[in-house]
C-alpha positions in Angstrom: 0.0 0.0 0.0 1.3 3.3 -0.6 1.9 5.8 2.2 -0.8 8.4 2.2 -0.8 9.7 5.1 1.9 10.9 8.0 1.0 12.8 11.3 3.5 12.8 14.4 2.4 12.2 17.8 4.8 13.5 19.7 5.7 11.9 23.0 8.9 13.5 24.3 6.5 14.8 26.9 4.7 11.8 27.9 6.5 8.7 26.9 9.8 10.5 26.9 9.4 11.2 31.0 8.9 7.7 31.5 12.9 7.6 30.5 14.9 6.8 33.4 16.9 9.8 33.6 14.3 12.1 32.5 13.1 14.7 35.1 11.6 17.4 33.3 11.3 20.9 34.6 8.3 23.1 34.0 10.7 25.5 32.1 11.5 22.6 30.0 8.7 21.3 29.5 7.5 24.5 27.9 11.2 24.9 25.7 10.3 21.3 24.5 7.3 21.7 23.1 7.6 24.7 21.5 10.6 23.8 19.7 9.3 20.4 18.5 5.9 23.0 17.6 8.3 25.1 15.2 9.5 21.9 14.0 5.8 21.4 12.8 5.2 17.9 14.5 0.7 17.7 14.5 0.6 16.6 18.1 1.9 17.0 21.7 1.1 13.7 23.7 1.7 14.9 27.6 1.4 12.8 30.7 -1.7 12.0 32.5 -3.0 14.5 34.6 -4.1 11.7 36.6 0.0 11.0 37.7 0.3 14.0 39.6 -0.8 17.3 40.5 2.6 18.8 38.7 1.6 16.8 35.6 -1.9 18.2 35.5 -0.5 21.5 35.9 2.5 21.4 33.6 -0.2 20.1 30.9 -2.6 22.6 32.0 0.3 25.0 31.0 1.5 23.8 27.5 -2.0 23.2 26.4 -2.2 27.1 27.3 0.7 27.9 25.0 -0.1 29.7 21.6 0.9 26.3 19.6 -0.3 25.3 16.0 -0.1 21.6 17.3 -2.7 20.0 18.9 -2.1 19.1 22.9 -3.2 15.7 23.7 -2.9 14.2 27.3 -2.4 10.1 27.6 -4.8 8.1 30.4 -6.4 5.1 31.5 -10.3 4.1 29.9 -11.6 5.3 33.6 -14.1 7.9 33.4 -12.8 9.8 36.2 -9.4 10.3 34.2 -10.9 11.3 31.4 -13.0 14.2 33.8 -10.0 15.2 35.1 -8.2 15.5 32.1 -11.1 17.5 30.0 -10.8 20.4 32.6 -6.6 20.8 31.6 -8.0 22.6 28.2 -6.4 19.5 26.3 -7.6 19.8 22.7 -7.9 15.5 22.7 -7.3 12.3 25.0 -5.8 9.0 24.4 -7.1 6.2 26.6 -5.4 3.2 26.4 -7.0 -0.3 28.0 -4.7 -3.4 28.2 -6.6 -6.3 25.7 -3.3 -9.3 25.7 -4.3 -12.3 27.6 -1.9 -11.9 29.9 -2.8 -8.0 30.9 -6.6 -9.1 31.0 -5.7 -12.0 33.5 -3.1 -10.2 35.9 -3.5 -6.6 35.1 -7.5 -5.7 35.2 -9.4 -9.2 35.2 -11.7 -7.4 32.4 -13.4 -9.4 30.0 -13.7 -8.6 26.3 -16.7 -7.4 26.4 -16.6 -5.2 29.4 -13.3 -3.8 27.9 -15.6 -2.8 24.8 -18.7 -1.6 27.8 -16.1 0.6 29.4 -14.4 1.9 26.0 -17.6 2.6 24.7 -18.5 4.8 27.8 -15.5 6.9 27.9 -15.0 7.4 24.4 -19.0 8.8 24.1 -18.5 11.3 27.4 -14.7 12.6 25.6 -17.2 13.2 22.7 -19.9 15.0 24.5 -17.2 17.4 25.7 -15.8 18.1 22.0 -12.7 16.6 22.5 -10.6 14.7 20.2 -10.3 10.9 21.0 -8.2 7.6 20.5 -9.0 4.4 21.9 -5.7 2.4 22.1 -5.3 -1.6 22.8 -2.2 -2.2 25.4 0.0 -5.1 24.6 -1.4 -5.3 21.0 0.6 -7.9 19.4 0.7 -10.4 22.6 -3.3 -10.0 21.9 -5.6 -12.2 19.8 -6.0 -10.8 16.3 -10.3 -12.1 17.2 -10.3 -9.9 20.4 -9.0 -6.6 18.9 -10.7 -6.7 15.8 -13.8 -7.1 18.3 -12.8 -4.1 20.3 -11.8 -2.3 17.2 -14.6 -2.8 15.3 -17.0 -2.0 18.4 -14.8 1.8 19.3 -14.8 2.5 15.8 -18.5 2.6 15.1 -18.8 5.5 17.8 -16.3 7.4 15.5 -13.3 8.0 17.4 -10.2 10.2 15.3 -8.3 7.0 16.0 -7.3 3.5 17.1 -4.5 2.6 18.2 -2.5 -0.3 17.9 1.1 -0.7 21.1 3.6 -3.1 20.6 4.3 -2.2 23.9 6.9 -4.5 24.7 8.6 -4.7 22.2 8.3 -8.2 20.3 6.7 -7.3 16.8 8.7 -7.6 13.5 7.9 -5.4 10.6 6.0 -8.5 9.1 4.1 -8.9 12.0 3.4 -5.2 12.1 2.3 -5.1 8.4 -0.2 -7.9 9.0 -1.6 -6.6 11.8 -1.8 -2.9 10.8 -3.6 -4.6 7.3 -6.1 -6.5 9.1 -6.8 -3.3 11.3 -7.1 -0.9 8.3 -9.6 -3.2 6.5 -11.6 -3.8 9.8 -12.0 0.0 10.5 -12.3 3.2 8.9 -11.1 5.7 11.5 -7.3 6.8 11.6 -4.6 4.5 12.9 -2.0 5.3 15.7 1.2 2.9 15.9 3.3 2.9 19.2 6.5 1.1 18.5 8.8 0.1 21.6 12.7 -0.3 20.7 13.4 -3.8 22.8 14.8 -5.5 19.8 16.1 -2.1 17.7 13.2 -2.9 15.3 11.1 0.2 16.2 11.8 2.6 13.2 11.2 -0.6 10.8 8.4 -1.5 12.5 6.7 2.2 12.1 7.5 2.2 8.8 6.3 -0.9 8.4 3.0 0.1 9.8 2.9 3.4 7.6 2.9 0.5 4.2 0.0 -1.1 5.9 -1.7 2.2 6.2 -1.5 3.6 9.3 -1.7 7.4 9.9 0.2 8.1 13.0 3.1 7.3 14.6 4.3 7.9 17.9 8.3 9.6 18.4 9.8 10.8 20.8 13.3 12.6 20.7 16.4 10.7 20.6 13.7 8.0 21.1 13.4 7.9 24.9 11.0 6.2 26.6 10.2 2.5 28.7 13.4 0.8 28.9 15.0 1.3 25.5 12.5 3.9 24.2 10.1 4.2 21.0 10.8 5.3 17.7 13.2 8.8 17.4 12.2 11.2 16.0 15.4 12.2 13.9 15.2 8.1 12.6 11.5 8.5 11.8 12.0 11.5 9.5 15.8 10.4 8.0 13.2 7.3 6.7 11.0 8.7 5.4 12.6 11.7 3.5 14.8 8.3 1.6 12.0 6.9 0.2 8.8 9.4 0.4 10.6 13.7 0.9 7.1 14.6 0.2 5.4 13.5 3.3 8.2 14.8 5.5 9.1 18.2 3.0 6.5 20.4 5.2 8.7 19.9 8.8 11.9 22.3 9.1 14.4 19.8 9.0 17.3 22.1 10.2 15.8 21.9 13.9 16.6 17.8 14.6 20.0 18.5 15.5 19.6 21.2 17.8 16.1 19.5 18.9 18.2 16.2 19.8 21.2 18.2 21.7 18.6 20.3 23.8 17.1 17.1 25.1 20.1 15.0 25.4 21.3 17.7 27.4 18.3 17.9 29.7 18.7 14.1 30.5 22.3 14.2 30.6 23.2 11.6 27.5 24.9 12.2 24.2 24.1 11.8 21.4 24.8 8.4 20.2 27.3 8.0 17.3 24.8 6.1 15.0 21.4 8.2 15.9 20.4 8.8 11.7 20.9 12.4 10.7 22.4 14.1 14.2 25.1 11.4 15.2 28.7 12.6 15.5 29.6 10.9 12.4 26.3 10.7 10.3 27.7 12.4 7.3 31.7 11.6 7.9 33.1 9.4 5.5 36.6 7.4 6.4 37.5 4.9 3.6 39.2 6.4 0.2 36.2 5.4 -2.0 33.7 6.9 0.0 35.6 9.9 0.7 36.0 9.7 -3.3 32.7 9.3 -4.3 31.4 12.1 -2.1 33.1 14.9 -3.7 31.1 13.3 -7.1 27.6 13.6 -8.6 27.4 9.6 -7.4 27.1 9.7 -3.7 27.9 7.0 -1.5 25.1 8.6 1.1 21.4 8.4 1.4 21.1 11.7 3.3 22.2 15.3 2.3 23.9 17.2 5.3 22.7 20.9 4.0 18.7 20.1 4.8 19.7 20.0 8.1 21.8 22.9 8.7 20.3 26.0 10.4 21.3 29.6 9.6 24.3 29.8 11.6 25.5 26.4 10.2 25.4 28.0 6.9 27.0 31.1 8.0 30.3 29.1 8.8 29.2 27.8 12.3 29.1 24.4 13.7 27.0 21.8 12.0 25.7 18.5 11.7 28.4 17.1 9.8 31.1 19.2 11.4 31.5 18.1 15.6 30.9 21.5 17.9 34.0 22.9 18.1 33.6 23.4 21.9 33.4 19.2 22.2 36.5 17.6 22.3 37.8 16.8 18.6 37.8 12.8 17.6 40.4 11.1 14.9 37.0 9.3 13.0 37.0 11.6 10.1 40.5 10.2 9.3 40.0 9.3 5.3 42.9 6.6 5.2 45.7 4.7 6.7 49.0 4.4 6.8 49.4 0.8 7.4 51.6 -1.1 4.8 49.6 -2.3 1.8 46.7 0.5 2.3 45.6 1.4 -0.8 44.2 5.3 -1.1 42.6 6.6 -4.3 43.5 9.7 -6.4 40.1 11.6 -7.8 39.9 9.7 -10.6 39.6 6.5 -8.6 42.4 5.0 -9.4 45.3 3.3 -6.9 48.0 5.9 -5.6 49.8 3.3 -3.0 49.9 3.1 0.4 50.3 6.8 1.0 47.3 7.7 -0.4 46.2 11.3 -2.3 47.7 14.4 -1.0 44.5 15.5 0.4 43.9 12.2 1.7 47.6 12.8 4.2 46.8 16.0 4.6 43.0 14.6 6.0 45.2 12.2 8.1 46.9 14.9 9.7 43.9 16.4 11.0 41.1 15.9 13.6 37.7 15.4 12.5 36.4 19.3 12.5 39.4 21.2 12.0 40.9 20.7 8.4 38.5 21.3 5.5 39.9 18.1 3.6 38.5 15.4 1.8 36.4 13.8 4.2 33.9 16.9 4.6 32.3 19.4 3.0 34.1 22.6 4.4 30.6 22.9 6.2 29.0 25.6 3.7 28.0 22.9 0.7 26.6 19.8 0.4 
């Protein structure tokens, strides 16, 4: 199926605080959202009011906040939760309600049915109150396909904005998720959610892999924090996406990830790690003499372009996201070549100079990663 359709649902602010070193100020709280809000993400998915009284009233805040995206808040199907989180001026609630075997038998002791009874309930009184609402299965793929398309089926007659389908531990594959998402899509005709955990480093695939089968929403959340080993990131979402469909991401201003991903890795005191697509330390560095050759060419040995990514001051000469910070301490990766005997570099036709290489490529050996302009960047002003 092709991809028609691609809202984010933003989650920094709700799955992301779930992260174990994640404490987020009210101050940054607020700097979040209205950074990933001039990004252009759709939604804002905070935590449940029900969690705390600072929740409720860091929510109550952002949902006051002149945003173009929609504020959504994240509980339980109890009607009291959903009460609670109507009077935070929310523009829509997610309820979530655990359908797996195993949730049903140790979790809430709800049967089918009176999972669909109390979905029903809460999704009508969101409704009455002119709210946007999506009714999400826990545990989805540990579930029986029967039982959610029962559930599904019954929600989406009341016309919710969405389902939602969880692989909330982590387990699908993205043939798993493409069946399941297909059997969903022809079962329903609301919008589809898909909340992709990162147990098994399948969550990007997996999201995509939901997109094919027509979902409409996917869940990120910078860097991809979250439950254990996060969801989907943000920065991987859109870096697959703008491969294989630019159109669906071309409306989001791209030259914000790698500031958006330093502000929060700073707030939750990681870095950056080396292979995160698009604002990793060495996403656009190129090390061995063919790539290094091939870059300075029309053929590119690279999926991504650095310059869609670079803000105003990367342009102007500052540092960017294929040049490290120059207040960071410099790294030898961006070395192009080798001296060991029987290295083989490559002059700029391609062909074999020996084991000393080009003279760009010693002079690139002679350098830090960041410091020369040589052959394994792109002097930071052009792509």
């Amino acid at each position: 199926m092709t991809i028609k359709a691609f809202n984010i649902i933003e989650s920094t602010l709700r799955e992301g605080e779930q992260f174990a070193p994640a404490h987020f100020t009210p101050s940054q709280k607020i700097a979040i959202a209205e950074r990933l809000d001039e990004f252009g993400v759709e939604y804002l998915e905070l935590t449940s009011p029900c969690a705390s009284p600072q929740s409720a009233a860091d929510l109550r805040t952002v949902a006051a906040l002149p945003l173009r995206a929609k504020v959504l808040t994240h509980v339980r199907c109890h009607l009291d939760d959903a009460r609670l989180a109507i009077d935070t001026g929310a523009d829509g609630i997610d309820v979530l309600f655990g359908t797996s075997s195993a949730m049903r038998e140790f979790s809430h002791g709800k049967s089918v049915d009176e999972i669909i009874d109390a979905g029903t309930e809460v999704v009508r009184y969101i409704q009455s109150q002119g709210l946007e609402v999506r009714f999400s299965s826990e545990d989805s793929f540990r579930s029986e396909p029967r039982d959610l398309l029962r559930v599904y089926q019954a929600i989406d007659r009341l016309h919710p904005q969405r389902v939602g389908l969880a692989d909330t531990v982590g387990i699908a594959t993205p043939n798993q998720v493409l069946e399941m998402v297909s059997m969903v899509r022809k079962a329903v005709d609301c919008d589809i959610e898909f909340h992709a955990h990162n147990d098994t480093g399948c969550a990007i695939a997996n999201a995509f892999a939901a997109l094919e089968a027509g979902a409409t929403h996917i869940d990120t959340t910078v860097l991809g924090i979250g439950e254990r080993n996060g969801i989907v990131p943000l920065s991987g979402m859109i870096a697959r996406l703008l491969s294989v469909h630019p159109e669906l991401v071309a409306h989001y201003r791209l030259e914000i990830l790698p500031e958006l991903d330093r502000m929060v890795a700073d707030m939750v005191g990681i870095e950056i790690p080396f292979n995160a697509a698009i604002t990793g330390d060495t996403a656009f560095h190129h090390k061995a003499g063919m790539h290094t050759n091939a870059v300075q060419r029309p053929l590119e040995l690279r999926n991504l372009r650095p310059g869609a990514f670079r803000t105003a001051a990367h342009r102007d000469g500052g540092p960017s996201v294929d040049r490290p910070p120059r207040d960071r301490e410099p790294r030898l990766y961006a070395r192009v070549d080798t001296d060991r005997p029987g290295t083989t570099g490559h002059d700029r036709r391609g062909q074999a100079t020996g084991g000393r290489g080009t003279p760009q490529q010693r002079g690139a050996r002679r350098s830090v990663a960041g410091l020369n302009p040589g052959l394994g960047e792109n002097n930071g002003n052009t792509d």
